[in-house]
C-alpha positions in Angstrom: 122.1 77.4 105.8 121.2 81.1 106.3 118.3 81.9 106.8 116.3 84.2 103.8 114.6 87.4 105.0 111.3 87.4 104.5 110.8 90.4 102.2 113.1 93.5 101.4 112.1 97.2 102.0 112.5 99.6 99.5 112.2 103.9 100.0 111.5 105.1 96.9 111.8 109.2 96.7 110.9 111.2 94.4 111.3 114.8 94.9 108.9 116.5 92.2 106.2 115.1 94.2 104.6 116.2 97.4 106.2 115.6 100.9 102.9 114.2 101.7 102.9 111.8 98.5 102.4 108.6 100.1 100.9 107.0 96.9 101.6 107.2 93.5 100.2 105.2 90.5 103.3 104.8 88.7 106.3 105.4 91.6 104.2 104.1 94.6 103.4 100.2 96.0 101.5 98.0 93.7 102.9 100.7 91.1 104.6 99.3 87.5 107.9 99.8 89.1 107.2 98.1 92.6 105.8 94.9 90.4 108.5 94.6 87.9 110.9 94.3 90.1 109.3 92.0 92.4 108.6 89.7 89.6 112.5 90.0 87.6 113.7 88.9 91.3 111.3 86.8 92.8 111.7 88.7 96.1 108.6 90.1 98.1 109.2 93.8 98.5 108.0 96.6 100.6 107.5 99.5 99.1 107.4 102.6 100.6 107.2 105.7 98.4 107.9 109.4 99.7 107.7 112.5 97.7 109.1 116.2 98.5 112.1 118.0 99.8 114.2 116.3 102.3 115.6 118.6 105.5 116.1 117.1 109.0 113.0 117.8 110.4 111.3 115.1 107.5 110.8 112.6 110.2 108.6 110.2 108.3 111.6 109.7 105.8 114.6 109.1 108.6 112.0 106.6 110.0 112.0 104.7 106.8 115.3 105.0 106.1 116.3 103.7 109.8 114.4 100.5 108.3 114.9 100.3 104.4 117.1 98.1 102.7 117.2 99.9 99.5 116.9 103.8 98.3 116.0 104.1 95.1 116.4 108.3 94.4 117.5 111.5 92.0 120.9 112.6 92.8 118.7 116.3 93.5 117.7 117.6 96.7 115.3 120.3 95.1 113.1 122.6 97.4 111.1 124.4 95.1 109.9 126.3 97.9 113.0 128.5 97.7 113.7 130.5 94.9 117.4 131.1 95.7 118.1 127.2 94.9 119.6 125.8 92.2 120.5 122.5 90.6 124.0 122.8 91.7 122.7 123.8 95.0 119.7 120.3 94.7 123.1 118.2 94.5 124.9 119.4 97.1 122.2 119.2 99.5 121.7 115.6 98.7 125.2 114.3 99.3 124.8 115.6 102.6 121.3 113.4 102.6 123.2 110.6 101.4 126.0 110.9 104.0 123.4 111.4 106.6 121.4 108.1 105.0 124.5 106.4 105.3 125.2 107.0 108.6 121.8 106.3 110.6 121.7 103.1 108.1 125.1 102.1 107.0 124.0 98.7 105.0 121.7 100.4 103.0 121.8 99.7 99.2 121.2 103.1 97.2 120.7 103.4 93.4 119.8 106.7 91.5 118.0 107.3 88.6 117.5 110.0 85.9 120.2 113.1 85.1 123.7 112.6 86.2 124.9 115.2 88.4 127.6 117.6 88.0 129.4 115.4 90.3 129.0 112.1 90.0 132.1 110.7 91.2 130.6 111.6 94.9 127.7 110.3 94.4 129.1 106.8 93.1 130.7 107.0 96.5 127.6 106.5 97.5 125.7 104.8 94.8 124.9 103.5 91.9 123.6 104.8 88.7 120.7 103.0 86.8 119.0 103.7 83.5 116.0 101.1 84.0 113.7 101.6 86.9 112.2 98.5 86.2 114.8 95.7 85.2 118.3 96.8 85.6 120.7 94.1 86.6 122.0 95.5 89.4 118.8 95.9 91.0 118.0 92.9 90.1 121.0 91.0 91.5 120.4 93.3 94.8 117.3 92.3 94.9 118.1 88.3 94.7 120.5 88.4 97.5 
């Protein structure tokens, strides 16, 4: 019989927040989100939440993502430090996240949440789509495994 890991570990990003967000009361651990799930799957989970505009030199978030099991995320990329960027431009720069993601951590398990990009065929090639945060099925089953 296999043997059951211990507890899962989930990045959750949300780009509207700081990149120094470590905590949040709603998206962070011990958050509404973090204890639905862990309760609709009975799995322990460690939650890691990071907020902010992801480029190569965010270090804290390839550290995580070397380790998570899970990426919960907006297919947007948005660094509202440039005014040059759009929405189109947010979605493009995360597929090349998400390709990147895949490749330091190829078993990793991603799911996005809110709008649907422009292109979501790439990013189902990815992921997967969600419209509950806190008891979606697939996340759910995920979760269970």
């Amino acid at each position: 019989m296999k043997a059951k890991k211990k507890h899962l570990v989930a990045l959750f990003h949300h780009g509207d927040f700081s990149p120094a967000s470590r905590q949040h009361i709603y998206f962070g651990a011990q958050g509404p989100i973090h204890l639905s799930l862990e309760k609709v799957s009975e799995t322990k989970i460690c939650w890691r939440f990071k907020g902010g505009f992801i480029n190569h030199g965010r270090q804290d978030f390839w550290k995580a993502i070397e380790k998570a099991d899970v990426l919960f995320t907006r297919a947007q990329n948005m660094d509202y430090e440039d005014i040059h960027m759009h929405w189109n431009h947010a979605e493009e720069s995360m597929l090349g996240i998400l390709k990147n993601v895949k490749k330091i951590n190829p078993k990793i398990k991603i799911f996005f949440f809110g709008e649907l990009p422009e292109n979501v065929e790439q990013f189902e090639t990815l992921g997967t789509f969600i419209s509950d945060l806190h008891e979606d099925e697939e996340v759910v089953n995920f979760l269970q495994q």
